[in-house]
C-alpha positions in Angstrom: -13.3 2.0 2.1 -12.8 -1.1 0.4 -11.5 -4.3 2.4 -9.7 -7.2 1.3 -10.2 -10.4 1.7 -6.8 -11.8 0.7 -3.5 -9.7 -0.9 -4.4 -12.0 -4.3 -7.7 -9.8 -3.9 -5.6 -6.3 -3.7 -4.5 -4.8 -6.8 -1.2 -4.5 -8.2 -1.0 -1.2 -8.2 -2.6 1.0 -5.2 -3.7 4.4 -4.7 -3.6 6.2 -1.2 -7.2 5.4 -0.3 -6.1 1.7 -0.6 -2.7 2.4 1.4 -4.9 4.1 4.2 -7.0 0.7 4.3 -4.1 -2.0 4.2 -1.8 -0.2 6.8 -5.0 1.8 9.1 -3.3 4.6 8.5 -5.2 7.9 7.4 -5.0 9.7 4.1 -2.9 12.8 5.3 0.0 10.6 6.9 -0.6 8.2 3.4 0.6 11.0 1.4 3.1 12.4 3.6 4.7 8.8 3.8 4.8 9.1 -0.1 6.2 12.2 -0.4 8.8 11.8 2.0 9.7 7.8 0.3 8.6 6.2 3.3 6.1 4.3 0.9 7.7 3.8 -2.5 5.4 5.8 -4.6 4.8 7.8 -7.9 2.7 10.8 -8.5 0.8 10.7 -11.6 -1.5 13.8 -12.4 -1.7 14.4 -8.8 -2.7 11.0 -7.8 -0.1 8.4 -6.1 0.4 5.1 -7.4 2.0 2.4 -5.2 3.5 -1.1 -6.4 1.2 -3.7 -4.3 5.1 -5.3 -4.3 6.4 -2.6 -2.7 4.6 -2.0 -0.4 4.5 -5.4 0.8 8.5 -4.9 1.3 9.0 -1.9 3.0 5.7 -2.4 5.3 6.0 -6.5 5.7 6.2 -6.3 9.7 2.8 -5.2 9.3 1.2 -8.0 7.6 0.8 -11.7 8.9 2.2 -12.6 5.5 6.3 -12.8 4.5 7.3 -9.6 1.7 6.9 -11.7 -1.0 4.4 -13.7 -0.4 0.5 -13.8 -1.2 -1.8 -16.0 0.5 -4.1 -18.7 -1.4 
């Protein structure tokens, strides 16, 4: 599991493991979530991508930081 120390330290585009890590969710509900569009995602060769961007907006009541917004 790899944490962050800031979202300029996340990458821009996530795969479920980093999902499960940002929102403390596990991997099953992570890829139920996608499937279902909860989280904005794309399945590429059976892996899901997520926009860092996105999921900032549909999950920003979970963060101490404003959709939009990275910290310094």
């Amino acid at each position: 599991m790899k944490l962050y120390k800031s979202w300029n330290d996340v990458p821009l585009i996530l795969r479920t493991e980093d999902v499960v890590t940002l929102l403390g969710i596990n991997r099953t509900i992570a890829v139920k979530w996608c499937k279902a569009g909860i989280i904005p995602a794309t399945k590429k060769g059976g892996i899901w991508f997520i926009q860092k961007a996105d999921l900032m907006k549909e999950f920003s009541h979970a963060f101490d930081i404003p959709a939009g917004r990275e910290t310094a």
